[in-house]
C-alpha positions as CSV (number, residue, x, y, z in Angstrom):
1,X,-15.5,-19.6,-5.2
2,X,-11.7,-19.8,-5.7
3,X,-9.9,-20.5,-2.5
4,X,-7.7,-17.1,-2.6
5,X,-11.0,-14.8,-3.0
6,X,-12.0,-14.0,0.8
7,X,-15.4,-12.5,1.6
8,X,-16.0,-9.0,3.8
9,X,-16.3,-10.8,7.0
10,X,-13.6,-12.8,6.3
11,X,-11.4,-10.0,5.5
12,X,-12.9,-8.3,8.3
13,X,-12.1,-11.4,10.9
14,X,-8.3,-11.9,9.6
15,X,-7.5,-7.4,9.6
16,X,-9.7,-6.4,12.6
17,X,-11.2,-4.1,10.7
18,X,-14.8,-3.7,10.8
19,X,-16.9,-4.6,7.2
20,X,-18.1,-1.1,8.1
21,X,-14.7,0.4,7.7
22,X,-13.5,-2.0,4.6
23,X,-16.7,-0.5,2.3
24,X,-15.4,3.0,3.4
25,X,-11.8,2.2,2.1
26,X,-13.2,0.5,-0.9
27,X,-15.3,3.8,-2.2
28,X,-12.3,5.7,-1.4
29,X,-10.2,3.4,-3.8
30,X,-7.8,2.1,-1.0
31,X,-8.6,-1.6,-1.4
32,X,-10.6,-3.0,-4.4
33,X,-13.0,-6.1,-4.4
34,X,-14.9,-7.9,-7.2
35,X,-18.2,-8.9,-7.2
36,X,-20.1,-12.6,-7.8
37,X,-23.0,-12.5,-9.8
38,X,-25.3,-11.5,-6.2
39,X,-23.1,-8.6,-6.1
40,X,-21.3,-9.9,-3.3
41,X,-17.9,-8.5,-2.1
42,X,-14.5,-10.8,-2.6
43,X,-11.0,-9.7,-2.2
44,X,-8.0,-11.2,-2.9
45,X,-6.2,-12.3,-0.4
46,X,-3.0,-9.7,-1.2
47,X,-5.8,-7.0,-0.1
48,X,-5.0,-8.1,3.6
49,X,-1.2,-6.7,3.3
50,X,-3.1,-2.9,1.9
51,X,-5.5,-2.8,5.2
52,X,-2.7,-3.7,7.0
53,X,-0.6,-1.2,5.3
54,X,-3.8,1.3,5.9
55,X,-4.1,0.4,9.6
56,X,-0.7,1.0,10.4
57,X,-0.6,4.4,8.1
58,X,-3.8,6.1,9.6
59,X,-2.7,4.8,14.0
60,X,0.7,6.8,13.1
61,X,-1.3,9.7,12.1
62,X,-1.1,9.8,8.2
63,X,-4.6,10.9,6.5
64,X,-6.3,8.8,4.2
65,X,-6.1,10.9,1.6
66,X,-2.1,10.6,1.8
67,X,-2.3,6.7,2.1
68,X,-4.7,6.5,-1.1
69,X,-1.8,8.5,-3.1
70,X,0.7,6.4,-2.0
71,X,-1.2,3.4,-2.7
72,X,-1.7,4.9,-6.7
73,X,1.3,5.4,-6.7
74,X,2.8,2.1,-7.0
75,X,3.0,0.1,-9.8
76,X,-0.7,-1.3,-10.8
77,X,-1.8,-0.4,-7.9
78,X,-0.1,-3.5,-6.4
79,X,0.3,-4.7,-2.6
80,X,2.9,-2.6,-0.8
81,X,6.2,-4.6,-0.3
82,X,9.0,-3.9,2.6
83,X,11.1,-1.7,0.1
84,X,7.5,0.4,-0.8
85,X,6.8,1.1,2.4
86,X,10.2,2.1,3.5
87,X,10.4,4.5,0.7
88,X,6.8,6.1,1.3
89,X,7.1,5.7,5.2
90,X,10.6,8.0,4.5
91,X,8.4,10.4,3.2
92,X,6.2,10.7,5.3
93,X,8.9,11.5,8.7
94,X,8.1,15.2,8.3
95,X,4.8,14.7,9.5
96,X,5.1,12.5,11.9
97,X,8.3,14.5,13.8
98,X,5.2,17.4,13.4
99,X,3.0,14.5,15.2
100,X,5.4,13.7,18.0
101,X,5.9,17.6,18.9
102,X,2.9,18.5,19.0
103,X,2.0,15.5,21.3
104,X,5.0,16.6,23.8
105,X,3.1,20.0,24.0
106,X,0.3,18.0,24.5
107,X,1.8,16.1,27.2
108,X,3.5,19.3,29.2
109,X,0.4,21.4,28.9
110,X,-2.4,19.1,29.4
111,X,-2.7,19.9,33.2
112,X,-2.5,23.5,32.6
113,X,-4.5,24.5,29.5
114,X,-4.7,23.1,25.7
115,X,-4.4,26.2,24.5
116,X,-8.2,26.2,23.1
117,X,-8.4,30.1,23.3
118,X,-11.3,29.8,25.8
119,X,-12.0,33.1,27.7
120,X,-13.6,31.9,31.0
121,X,-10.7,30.2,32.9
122,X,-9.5,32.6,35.4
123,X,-6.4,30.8,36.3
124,X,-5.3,30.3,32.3
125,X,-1.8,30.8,32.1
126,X,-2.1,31.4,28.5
127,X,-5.9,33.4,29.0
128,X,-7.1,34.9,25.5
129,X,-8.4,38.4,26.2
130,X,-10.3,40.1,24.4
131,X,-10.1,37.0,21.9
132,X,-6.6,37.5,20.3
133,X,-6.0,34.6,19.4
134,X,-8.7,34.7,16.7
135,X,-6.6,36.7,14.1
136,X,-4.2,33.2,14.7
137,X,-6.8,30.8,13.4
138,X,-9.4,28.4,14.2
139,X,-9.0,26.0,16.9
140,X,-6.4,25.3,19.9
141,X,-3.8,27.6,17.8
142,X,-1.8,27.8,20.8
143,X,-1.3,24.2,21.1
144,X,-0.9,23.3,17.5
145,X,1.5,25.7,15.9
146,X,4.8,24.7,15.9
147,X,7.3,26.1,19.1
């Protein structure tokens, strides 16, 4: 085995991400191994700077599905470089200035309510009754749309 091919554990031990979570990225075309004659996994070692690039994408809030297109979009589906992920972190500020707000609401309502639309807390300063909120969406809409 060539020296720069690394196998899933060893990718695993030098990203901290679990094998588990590497053969999820793989199906979804985020990283991309070959395979020895026993059908064993081996990545190149450039594969390290994408699961970096993945890890610090998805902890920041960005979906998986966004990180995959930004991956294809580069050149032969190459490594990200600094100037790549400058560009496609620029692009992404939208969402996370979307991210950070609705975290502050999170922050300065948490003791109160989460906004969840629940009907049984009597002392809800934001109490749903008779369910209005529903015609507003699914989920804590009172928490996640936008002030």
């Amino acid at each position: 085995m060539p020296a720069e091919l690394l196998t899933i554990g060893e990718l695993s031990a030098r990203s901290g991400v679990a094998p588990s979570a590497l053969r999820f990225y793989e199906k979804l075309g985020l990283i991309h191994a070959t395979r020895t004659s026993g059908n064993q996994r081996r990545y190149e070692r450039t594969e390290l700077r994408r699961v970096a690039f993945i890890r610090i994408s998805a902890q920041v809030g960005i979906p998986l599905e966004t990180i995959r297109d930004a991956l294809a979009s580069l050149p032969a589906n190459r490594t990200p470089t600094k100037a790549d992920w400058a560009r496609l972190s620029s692009s992404w500020r939208g969402h996370l200035d979307e991210q950070i707000a609705l975290l502050g609401r999170l922050r300065d309502t948490l003791t109160d309510c989460i906004g969840c639309g629940c009907l049984s807390l009597k002392s809800c300063s934001l109490a749903n009754h008779a369910d209005r909120l529903a015609t507003r969406g699914p989920g804590p809409v009172i928490l996640t749309e936008p002030s």
